[in-house]
DOGUDREN-597155 format. One line per 3 residues: number of its first residue (from 1); their letters; for each residue y, z, x of C-alpha. Coordinates in nm, 3 decimals. Layout:
! residues N
NUM) A) Y,Z,X  ... $
! end
This chain:
! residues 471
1) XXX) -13.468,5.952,18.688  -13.702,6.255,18.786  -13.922,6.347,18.514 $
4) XXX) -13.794,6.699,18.337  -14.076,6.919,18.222  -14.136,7.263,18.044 $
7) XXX) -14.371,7.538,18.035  -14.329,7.614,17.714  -14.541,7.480,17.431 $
10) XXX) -14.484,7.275,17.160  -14.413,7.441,16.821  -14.742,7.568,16.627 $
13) XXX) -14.811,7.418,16.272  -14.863,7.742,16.156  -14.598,7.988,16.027 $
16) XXX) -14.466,8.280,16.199  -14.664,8.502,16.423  -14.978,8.218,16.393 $
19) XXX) -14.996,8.260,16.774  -15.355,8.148,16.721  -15.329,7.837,16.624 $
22) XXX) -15.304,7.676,17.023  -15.531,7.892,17.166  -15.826,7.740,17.288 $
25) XXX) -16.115,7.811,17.096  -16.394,7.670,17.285  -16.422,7.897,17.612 $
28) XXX) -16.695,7.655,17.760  -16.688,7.562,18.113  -16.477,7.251,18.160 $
31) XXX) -16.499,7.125,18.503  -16.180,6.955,18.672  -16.164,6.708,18.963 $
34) XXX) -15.823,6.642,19.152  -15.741,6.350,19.360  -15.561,6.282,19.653 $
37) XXX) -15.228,6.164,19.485  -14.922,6.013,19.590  -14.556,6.164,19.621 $
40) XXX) -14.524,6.436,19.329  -14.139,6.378,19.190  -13.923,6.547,18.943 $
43) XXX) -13.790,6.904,18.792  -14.034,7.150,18.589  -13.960,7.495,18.431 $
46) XXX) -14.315,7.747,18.458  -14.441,7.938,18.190  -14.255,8.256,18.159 $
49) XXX) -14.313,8.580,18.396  -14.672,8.733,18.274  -14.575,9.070,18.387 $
52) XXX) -14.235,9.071,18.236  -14.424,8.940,17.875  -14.666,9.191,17.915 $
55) XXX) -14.417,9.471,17.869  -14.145,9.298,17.652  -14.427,9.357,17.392 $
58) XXX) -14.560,9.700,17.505  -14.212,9.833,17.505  -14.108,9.664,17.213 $
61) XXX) -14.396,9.864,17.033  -14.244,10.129,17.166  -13.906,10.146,17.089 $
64) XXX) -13.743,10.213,16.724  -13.622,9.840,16.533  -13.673,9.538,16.650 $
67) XXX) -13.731,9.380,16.984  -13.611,8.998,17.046  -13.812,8.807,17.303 $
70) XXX) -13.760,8.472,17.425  -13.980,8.256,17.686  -14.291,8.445,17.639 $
73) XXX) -14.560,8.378,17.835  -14.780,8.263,17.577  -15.124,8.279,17.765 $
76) XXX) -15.412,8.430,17.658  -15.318,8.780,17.899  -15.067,8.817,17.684 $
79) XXX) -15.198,8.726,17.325  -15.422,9.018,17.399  -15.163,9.237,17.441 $
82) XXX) -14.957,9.066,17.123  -15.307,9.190,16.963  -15.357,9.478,17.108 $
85) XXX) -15.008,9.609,17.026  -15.061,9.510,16.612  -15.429,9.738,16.657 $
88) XXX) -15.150,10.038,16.723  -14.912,9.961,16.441  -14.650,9.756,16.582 $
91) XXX) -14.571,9.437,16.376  -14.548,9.140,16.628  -14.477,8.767,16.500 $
94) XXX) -14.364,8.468,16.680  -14.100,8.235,16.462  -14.118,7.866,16.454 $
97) XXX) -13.840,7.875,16.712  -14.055,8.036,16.986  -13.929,8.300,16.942 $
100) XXX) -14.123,8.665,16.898  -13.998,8.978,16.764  -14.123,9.333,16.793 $
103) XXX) -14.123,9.570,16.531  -14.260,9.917,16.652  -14.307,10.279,16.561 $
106) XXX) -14.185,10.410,16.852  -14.311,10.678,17.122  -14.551,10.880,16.994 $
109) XXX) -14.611,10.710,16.645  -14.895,10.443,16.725  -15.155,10.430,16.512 $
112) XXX) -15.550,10.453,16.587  -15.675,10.152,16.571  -15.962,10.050,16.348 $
115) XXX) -16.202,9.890,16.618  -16.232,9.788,16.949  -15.933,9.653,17.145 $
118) XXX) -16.041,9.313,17.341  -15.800,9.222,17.615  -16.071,8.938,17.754 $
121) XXX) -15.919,8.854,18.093  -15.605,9.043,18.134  -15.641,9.275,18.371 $
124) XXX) -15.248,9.407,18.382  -15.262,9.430,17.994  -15.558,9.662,17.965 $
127) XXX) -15.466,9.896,18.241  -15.122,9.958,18.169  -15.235,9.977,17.720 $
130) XXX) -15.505,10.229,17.858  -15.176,10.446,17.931  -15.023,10.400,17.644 $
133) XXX) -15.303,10.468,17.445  -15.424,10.775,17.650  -15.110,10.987,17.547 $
136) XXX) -15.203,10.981,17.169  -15.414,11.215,16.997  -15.689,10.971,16.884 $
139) XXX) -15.977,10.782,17.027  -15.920,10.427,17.162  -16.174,10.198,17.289 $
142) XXX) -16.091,9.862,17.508  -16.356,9.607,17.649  -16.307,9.266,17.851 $
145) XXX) -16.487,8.960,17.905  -16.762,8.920,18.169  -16.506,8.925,18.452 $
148) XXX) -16.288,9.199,18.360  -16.625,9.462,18.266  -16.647,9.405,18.643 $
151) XXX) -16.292,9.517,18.757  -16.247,9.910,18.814  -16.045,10.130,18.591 $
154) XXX) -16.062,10.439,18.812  -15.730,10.394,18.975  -15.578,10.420,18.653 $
157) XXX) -15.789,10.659,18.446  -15.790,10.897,18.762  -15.426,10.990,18.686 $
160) XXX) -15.481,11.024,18.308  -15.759,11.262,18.319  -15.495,11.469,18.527 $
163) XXX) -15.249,11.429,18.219  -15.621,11.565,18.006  -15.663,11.248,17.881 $
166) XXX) -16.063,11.218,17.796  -16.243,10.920,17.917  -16.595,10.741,17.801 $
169) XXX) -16.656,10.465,18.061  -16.921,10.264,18.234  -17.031,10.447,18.554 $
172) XXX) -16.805,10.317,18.828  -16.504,10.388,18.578  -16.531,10.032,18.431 $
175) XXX) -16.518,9.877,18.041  -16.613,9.928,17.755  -16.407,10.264,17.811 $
178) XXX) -16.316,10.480,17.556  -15.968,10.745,17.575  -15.877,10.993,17.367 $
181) XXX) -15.530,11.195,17.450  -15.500,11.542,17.419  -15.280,11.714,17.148 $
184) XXX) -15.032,11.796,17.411  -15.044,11.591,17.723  -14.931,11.767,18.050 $
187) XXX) -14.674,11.607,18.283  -14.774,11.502,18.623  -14.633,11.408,18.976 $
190) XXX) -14.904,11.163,19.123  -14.891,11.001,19.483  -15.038,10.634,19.516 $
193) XXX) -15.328,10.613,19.722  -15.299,10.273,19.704  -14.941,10.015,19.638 $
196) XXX) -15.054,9.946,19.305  -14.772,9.828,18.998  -15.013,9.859,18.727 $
199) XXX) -15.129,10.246,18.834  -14.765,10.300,18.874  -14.681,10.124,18.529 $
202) XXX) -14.941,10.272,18.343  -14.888,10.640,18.475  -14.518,10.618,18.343 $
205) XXX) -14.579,10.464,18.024  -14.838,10.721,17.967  -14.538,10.962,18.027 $
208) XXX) -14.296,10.854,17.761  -14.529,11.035,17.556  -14.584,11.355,17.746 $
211) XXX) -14.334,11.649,17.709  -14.163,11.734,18.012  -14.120,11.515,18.374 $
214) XXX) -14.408,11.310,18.469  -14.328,11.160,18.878  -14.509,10.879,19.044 $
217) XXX) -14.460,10.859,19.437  -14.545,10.487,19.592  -14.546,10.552,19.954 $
220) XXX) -14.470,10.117,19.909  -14.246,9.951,19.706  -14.405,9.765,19.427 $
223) XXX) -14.331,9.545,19.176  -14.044,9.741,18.982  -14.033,9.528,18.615 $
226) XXX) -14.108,9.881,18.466  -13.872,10.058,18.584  -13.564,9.831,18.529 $
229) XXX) -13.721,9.768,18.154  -13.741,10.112,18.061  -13.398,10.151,18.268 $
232) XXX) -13.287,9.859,17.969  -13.472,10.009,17.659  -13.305,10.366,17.743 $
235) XXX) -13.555,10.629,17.877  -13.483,10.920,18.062  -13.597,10.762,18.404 $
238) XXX) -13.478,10.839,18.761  -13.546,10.687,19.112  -13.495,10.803,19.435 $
241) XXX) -13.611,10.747,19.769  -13.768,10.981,19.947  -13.699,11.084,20.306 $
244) XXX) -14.017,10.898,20.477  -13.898,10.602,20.251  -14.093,10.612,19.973 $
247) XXX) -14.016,10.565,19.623  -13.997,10.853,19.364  -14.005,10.776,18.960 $
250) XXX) -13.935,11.006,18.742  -13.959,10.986,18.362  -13.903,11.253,18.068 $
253) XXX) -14.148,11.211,17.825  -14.046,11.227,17.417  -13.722,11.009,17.399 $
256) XXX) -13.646,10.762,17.134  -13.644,10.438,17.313  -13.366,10.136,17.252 $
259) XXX) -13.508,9.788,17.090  -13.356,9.540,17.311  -13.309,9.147,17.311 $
262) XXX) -13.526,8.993,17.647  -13.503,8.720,17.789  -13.839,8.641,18.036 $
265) XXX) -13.790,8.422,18.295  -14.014,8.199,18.480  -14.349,8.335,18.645 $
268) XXX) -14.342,8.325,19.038  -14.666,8.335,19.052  -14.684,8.027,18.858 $
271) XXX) -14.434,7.836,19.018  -14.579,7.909,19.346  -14.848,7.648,19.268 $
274) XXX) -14.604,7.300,19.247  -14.389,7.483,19.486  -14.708,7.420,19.712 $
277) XXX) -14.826,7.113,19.588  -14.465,6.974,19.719  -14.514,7.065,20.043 $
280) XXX) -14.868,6.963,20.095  -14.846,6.596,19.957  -14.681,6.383,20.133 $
283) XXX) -14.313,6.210,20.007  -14.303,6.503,19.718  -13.957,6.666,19.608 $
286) XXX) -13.973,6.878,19.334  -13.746,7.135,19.178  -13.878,7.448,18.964 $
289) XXX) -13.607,7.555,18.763  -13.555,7.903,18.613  -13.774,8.153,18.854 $
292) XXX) -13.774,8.488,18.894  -13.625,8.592,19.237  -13.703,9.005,19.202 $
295) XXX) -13.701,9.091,19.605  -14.035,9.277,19.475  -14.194,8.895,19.389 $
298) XXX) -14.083,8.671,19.655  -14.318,8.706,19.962  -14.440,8.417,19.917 $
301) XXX) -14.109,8.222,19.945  -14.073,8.403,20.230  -14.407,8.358,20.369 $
304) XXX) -14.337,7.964,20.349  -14.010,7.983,20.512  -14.210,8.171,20.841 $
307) XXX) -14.394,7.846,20.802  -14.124,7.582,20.816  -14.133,7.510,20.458 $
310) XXX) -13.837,7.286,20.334  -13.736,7.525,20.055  -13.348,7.556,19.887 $
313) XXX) -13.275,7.804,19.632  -13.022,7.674,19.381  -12.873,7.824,19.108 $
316) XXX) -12.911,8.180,19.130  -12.759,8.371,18.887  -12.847,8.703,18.682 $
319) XXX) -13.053,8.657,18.388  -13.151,9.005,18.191  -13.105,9.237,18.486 $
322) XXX) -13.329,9.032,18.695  -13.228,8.711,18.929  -13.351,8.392,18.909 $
325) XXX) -13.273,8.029,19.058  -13.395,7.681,19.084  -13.620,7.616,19.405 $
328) XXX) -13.626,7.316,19.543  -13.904,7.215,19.801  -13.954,6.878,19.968 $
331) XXX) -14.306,6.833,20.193  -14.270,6.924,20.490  -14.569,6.970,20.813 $
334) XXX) -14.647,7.366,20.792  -14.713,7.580,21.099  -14.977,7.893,21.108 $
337) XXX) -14.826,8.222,21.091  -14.957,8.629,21.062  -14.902,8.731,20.709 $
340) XXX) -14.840,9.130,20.780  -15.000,9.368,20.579  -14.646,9.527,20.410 $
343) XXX) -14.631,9.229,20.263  -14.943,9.194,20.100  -14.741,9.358,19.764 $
346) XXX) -14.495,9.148,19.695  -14.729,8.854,19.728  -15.075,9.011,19.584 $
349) XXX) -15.157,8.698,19.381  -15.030,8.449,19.554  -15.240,8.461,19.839 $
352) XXX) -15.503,8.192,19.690  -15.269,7.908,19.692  -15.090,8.041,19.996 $
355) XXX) -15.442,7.968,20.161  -15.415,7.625,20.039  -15.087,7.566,20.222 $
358) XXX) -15.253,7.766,20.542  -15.521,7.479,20.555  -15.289,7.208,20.576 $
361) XXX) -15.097,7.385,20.854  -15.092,7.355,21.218  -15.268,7.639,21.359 $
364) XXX) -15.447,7.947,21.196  -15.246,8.165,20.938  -15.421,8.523,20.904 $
367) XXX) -15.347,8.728,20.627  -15.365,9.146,20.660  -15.422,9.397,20.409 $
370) XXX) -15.516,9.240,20.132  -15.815,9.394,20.020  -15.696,9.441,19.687 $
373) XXX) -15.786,9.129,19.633  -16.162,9.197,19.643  -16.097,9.356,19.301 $
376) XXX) -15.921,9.108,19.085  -16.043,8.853,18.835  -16.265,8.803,19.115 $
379) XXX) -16.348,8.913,19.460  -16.073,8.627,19.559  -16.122,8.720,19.987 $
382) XXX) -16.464,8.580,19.919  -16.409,8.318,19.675  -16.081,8.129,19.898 $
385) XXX) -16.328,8.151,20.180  -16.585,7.984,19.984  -16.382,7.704,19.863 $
388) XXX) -16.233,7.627,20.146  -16.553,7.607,20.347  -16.690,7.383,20.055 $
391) XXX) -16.402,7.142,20.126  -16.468,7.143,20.482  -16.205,7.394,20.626 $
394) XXX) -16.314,7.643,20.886  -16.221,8.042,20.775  -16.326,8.417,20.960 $
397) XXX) -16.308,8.674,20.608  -16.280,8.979,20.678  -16.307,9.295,20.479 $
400) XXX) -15.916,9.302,20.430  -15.834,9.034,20.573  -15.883,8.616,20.556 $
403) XXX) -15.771,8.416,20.839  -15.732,7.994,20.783  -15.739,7.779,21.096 $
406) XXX) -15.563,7.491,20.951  -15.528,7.118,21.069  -15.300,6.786,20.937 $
409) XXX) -15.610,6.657,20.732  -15.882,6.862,20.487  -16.200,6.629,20.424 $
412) XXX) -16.214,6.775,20.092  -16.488,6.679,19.868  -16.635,6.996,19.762 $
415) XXX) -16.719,7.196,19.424  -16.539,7.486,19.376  -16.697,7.825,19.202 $
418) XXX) -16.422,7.977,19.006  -16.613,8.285,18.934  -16.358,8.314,18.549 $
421) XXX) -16.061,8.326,18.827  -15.759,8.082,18.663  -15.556,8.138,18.986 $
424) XXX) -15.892,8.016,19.242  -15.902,7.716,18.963  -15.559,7.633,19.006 $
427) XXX) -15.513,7.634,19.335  -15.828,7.444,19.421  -15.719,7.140,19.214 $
430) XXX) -15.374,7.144,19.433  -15.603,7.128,19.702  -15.774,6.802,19.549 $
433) XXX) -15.406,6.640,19.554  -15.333,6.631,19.941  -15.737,6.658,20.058 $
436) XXX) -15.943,6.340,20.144  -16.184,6.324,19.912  -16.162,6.476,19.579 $
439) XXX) -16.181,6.830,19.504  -16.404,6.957,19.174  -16.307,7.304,18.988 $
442) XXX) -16.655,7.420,18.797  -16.431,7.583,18.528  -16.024,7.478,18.449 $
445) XXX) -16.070,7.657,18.120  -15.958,7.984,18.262  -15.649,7.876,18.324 $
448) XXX) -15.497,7.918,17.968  -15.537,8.294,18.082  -15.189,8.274,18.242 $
451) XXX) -15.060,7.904,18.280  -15.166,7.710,17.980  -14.932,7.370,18.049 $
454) XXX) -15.029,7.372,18.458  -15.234,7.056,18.418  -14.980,6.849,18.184 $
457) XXX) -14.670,6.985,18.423  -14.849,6.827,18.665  -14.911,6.520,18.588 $
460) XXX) -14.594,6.479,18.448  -14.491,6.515,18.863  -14.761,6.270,18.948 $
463) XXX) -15.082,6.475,18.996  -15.389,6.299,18.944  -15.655,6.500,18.727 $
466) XXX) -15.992,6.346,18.571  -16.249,6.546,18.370  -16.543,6.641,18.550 $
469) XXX) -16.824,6.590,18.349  -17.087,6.528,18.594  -16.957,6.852,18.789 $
! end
């Protein structure tokens, strides 16, 4: 009988809200080889949806009584933000049962916090907190580990200095950065120069603080878990779309919000990796239960599908206002495609491990528009390309662009630079399963950033992992 696995973790020791207790505490580089491995069979559910966890807590802080949240995503992304959220007042504890619960003092009544906020890697959590924080009257100052110091803040404190929020920052608008709102925010209506959810999610959570109607315009749709959450916890919010098709948000600032119970499914962007490894090694059938199917998350599905993927979607049903389903995927021989830019997205972070599936295809797969990936945990245009040349695939990178000429076979047998990216980690080791020769990871210890039970989910399917000790 195929093996049935979970992303969530076992219960802590500790009592409730001792989220601390499994997170890793030695942040040393732990090298990872994976090995060419034989049919991967059986049924997992992924951690839940990191974006979704991210602001179960922030609105939960938010809103007046208690917030109920099950399947949180209990990465460190989102411990930060369980921290950060306590640093403004909100009480935040996690029962014995998995389950946490929000206790906040709603819009307007954070608290300063007493020192520094720390959000390490979590690049969604700190820009969309640096809203929150920026429409209160008091000083608030957030850092980052040595990857996300490196990531730019402008496109988010831009907008806030418009709303006469003051900012302290590193030249090139990057952390340590320091905000302090004005007494009275003003409202704002602010285009997107760029498709961007967390500008666009920080911008409106800024303005449930503000008094009167602050608009965002997003000339492309973006993830919308925002919206339909504050839709849920009962702002004033209003979308239209706008004659040339874009999308306008409104929100009025200054209204009590609703505690709600939430229920987070799985994280696409997790599942995409065994969804992958299915198709890439040989024999494999594999079924990842309970993901998120938002229309806004599922280029990638769709990308596969272009490719000839063998993928069924089972199951779908309505889960907390969003859909999710079961997807099955059996391995199947993958063609190149042209990945257009409008897709780029809805698929943003799932273009690492779509690479992997683009050098096991027939033909080249080029992928447009996606320089904003030169600005994530890592520039990850140059670090696929660098990986993949280690391991003996042929790539032309581009300055938004990354194009794979794929083949049936990958010698493999590289080591992989990470550069503190969990999602390059990740997807390099499903490389190692279907390559050669084995494929080393210099660091798998950033993975607990966003998908702490990836390695034991699987191996429960079949994957074959070994500490790399020798590197």
């Amino acid at each position: 009988m195929p093996a049935v696995l979970s992303g969530a973790p076992h219960r802590r020791p500790g009592g409730a809200g001792d989220e601390t207790s499994q997170m890793p505490t030695d942040h040393g580089p732990k090298p990872l080889r994976a090995t060419r491995s034989g049919p991967l069979k059986g049924s997992l559910r992924p951690p839940g949806d990191k974006s979704i966890s991210h602001r179960s807590l922030m609105l939960g802080a938010l809103a007046v009584g208690e917030t109920v949240v099950e399947g949180l995503l209990e990465g460190e992304d989102v411990i930060s933000t369980a921290a950060a959220m306590r640093a403004f007042g909100a009480t935040v504890t996690r029962g014995e049962d998995a389950v946490w619960r929000v206790a906040g003092p709603g819009v307007g009544g954070l608290l300063e916090p007493e020192g520094v906020i720390d959000y390490g890697n979590a690049g969604t959590g700190v820009r969309l907190a640096l809203g929150i924080a920026g429409s209160h009257a008091f000083a608030t100052t957030f850092t980052g580990d040595g990857s996300l110091i490196k990531r730019p803040m402008g496109r988010v404190l831009d907008p806030l200095r418009r709303m006469g929020v003051q900012v302290i920052a590193r030249s090139g608008d990057r952390l340590p950065a320091t905000v302090r709102g004005p007494d009275v925010p003003v409202p704002v209506e602010y285009r997107l120069p760029v498709a961007s959810a967390q500008v666009k999610s920080s911008i409106l959570l800024a303005g449930l603080n503000v008094p009167g109607t602050t608009t965002v315009i997003e000339p492309v749709p973006t993830r919308d878990h925002t919206e339909r959450m504050l839709q849920a916890f009962g702002a004033a919010i209003d979308i239209e779309t706008g004659e040339d098709g874009s999308r306008i948000i409104r929100v009025d600032g200054r209204h009590d919000l609703k505690p709600q119970h939430i229920v987070v499914p799985g994280d696409p962007s997790s599942a995409a990796f065994p969804i992958v490894a299915a198709l890439i090694v040989e024999g494999s059938d594999v079924t990842v239960e309970n993901v998120l199917l938002n229309p806004t998350r599922t280029g990638l599905l769709e990308t596969l599908i272009e490719m000839g993927a063998d993928i069924v979607i089972e199951n779908r049903r309505a889960v907390g206002g969003e859909e999710v389903g079961d997807i099955r995927v059996r391995h199947k021989r993958l063609k190149g495609v042209r990945v257009p830019a409008s897709r780029a997205p809805s698929m943003i972070d799932e273009f690492p491990i779509l690479a992997i599936a683009a050098a096991f295809a027939e033909g080249d797969t080029l992928m447009e528009g996606i320089g904003e990936m030169r600005v994530k945990e890592s520039d990850r245009i140059a670090a696929i390309a660098a990986g993949l040349v280690a391991n003996g695939v042929t790539v032309e990178e581009g300055p938004e662009s990354l194009l794979v000429h794929g083949g049936a076979e990958v010698p493999g047998g590289g080591l992989v630079a990470t550069r503190l990216d969990h999602r390059i980690a990740m997807s390099f080791l499903i490389l190692g399963l279907a390559a050669e020769k084995p494929v080393t990871v210099d660091d798998a210890a950033t993975i607990a950033t966003s998908f702490p039970a990836f390695q034991g989910l699987m191996t429960g399917l079949g994957a074959r992992f070994e500490e790399a000790t020798d590197g």
